[in-house]
N, C-alpha and C positions, 0 to 999 in steps of 0.2 A: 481460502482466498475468495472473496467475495467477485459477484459475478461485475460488477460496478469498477474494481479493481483489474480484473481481466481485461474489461473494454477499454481501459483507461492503458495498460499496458500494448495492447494491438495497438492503438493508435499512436503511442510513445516512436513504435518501433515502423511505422510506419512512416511518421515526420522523420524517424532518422535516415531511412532508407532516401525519402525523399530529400532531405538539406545534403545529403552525401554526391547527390545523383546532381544538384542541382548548382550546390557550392555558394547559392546566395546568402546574406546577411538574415534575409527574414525565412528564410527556410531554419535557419540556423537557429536562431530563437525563436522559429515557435514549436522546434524540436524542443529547445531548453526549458520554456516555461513547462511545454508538457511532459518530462525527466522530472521536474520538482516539483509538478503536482505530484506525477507516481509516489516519487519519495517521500514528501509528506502522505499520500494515503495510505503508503506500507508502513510507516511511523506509526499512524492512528489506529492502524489494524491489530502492528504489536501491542501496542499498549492496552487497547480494549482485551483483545485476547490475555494479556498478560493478568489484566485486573481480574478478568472472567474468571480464571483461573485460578490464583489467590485468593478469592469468595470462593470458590468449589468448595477450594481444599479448605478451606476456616469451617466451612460448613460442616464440613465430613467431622474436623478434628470436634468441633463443640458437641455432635452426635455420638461421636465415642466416647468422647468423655463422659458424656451423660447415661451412658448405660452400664 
């Protein structure tokens, strides 16, 4: 988890604390916008991760085979 994704989470959880406390419409969504930023940068994170990882392992497998 990147340190970018952490910060972005505190403050997710922070707007929710606050739109809960406060019960207004713009607490309310600017909790929400920042819920679907999180969610899309935990989307991007898997996917890089996941790509990162599928290259490893292609790697590894073309290294084996070759010896």
């Amino acid at each position: 988890m990147t340190c970018e994704l952490r910060k972005a989470i505190t403050l997710k959880d922070k707007l929710y604390r606050q739109s809960k406390l406060s019960q207004t419409d713009t607490d309310k969504s600017h909790y929400k916008r920042q819920r679907n930023t999180v969610n899309n940068m935990k989307k991007h994170a898997r996917q890089l991760f996941s790509k990162n990882f599928n290259d490893t392992l292609e790697t590894l497998n073309t290294h084996d085979s070759q010896s």
